[in-house]
C-alpha positions in Angstrom: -66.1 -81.9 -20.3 -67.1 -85.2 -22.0 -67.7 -85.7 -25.8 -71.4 -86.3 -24.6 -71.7 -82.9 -22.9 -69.7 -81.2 -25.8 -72.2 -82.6 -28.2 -75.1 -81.2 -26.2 -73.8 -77.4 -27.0 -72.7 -78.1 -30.8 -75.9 -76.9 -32.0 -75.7 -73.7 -29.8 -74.0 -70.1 -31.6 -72.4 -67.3 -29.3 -71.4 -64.4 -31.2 -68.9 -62.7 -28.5 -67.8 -59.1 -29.6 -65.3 -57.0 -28.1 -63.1 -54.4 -29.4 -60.2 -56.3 -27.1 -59.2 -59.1 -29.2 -57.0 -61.2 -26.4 -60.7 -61.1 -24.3 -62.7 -62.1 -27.4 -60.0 -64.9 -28.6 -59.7 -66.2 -25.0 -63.6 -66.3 -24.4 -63.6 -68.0 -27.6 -61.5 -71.0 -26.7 -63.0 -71.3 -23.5 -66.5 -71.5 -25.1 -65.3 -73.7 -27.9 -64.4 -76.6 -25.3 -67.7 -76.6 -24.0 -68.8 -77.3 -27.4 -70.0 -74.0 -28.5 -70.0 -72.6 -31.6 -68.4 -69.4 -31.0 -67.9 -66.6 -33.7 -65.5 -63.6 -32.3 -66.2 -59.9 -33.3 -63.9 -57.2 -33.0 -65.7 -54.5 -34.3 -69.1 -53.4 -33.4 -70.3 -51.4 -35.9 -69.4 -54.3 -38.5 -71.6 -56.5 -36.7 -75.0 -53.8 -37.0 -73.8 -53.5 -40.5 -73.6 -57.4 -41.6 -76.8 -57.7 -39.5 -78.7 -55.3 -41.1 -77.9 -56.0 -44.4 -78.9 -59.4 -43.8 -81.3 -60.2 -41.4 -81.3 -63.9 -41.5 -77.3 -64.0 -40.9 -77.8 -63.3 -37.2 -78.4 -67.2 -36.0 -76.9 -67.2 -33.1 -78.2 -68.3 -29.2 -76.8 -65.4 -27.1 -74.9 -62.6 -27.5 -72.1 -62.1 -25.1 -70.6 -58.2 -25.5 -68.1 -55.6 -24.0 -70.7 -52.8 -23.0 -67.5 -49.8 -23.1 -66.3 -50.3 -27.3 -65.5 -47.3 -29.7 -68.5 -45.6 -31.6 -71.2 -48.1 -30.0 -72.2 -48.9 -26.7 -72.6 -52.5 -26.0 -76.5 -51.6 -25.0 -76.7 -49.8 -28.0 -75.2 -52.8 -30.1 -77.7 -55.2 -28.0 -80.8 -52.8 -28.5 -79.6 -53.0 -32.5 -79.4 -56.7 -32.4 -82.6 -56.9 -30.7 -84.8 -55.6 -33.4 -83.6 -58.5 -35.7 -83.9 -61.1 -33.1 -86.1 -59.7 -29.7 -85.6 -62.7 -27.4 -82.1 -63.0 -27.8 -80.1 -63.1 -24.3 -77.3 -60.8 -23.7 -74.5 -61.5 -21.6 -72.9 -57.6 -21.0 -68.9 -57.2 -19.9 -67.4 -54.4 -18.3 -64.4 -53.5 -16.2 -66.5 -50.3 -15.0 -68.8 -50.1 -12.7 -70.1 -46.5 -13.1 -71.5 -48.5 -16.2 -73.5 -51.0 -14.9 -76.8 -48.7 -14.4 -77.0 -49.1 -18.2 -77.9 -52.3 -18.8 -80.6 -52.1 -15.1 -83.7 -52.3 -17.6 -82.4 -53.7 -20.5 -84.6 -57.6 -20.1 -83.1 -60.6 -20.2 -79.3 -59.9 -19.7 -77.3 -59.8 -17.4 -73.5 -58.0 -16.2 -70.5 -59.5 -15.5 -67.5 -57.1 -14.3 -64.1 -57.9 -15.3 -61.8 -59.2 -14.1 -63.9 -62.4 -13.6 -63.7 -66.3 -13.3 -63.8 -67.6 -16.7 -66.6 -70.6 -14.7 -68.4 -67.4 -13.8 -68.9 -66.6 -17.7 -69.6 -70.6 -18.1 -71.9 -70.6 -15.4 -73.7 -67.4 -17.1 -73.7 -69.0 -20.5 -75.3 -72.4 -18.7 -78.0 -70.2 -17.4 -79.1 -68.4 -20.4 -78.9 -71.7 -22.9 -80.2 -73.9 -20.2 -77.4 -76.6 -19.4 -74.8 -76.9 -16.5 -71.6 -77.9 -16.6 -73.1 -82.0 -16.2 -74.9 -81.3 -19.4 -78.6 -81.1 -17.5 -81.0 -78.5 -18.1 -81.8 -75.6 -16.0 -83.8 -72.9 -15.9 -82.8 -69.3 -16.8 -81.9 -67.4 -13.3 -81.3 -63.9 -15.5 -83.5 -61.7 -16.7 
């Protein structure tokens, strides 16, 4: 990626949260070189806490979460989230599929089954936030 195309993301916040802390840190670095601002979660319920207490601390551009975590669902974590900020995108993980009917109505997100390609979640991100990887804009192709 080129210091042009990085600066093109810098403006653009993923909050990534799963209870798997290698997933969230590697997602992390990937996301960073594309020059997203990337702020790891471990910890679901911490997130609808911080949230909720503060409304105006949830500035990010799409949420990328684990949908199987302890205590709270990813959908329910996402259907949280959405009453703070309604248009935000969701990018759901799991590595089961007797999970994926969850997320079938849920709008403007989308499931990607582990294992996958780390330029499948790129790809997903450059959907949703509306660049490729050569920087140009696109149109959304979820939700």
């Amino acid at each position: 990626m080129s210091d042009l195309e990085a600066c093109s993301n810098a403006n653009q916040r993923i909050l990534i949260v799963d209870d798997e802390t290698p997933i969230s840190e590697l997602l992390k670095r990937v996301l960073t070189k594309e020059g997203y601002k990337v702020t790891t979660k471990n910890n679901p319920v911490e997130v609808l806490k911080l949230f909720e207490s503060d409304s105006t601390a949830f500035d990010f551009d799409l949420l990328i979460s684990d949908l199987k975590m302890p205590e709270i669902s990813g959908v329910d974590l996402a259907a949280a989230i959405r009453k703070i900020r309604d248009e935000i995108p969701v990018v759901f993980m799991t590595g089961f599929s007797d999970e994926t009917e969850k997320i079938a109505e849920f709008p403007n997100a989308v499931l990607i089954e582990k294992p996958f390609k780390l330029s499948d979640l790129k790809n997903t991100v450059y959907q949703f936030l509306g660049q490729n990887s050569n920087g140009a804009t696109t149109k959304s192709k979820a939700g």
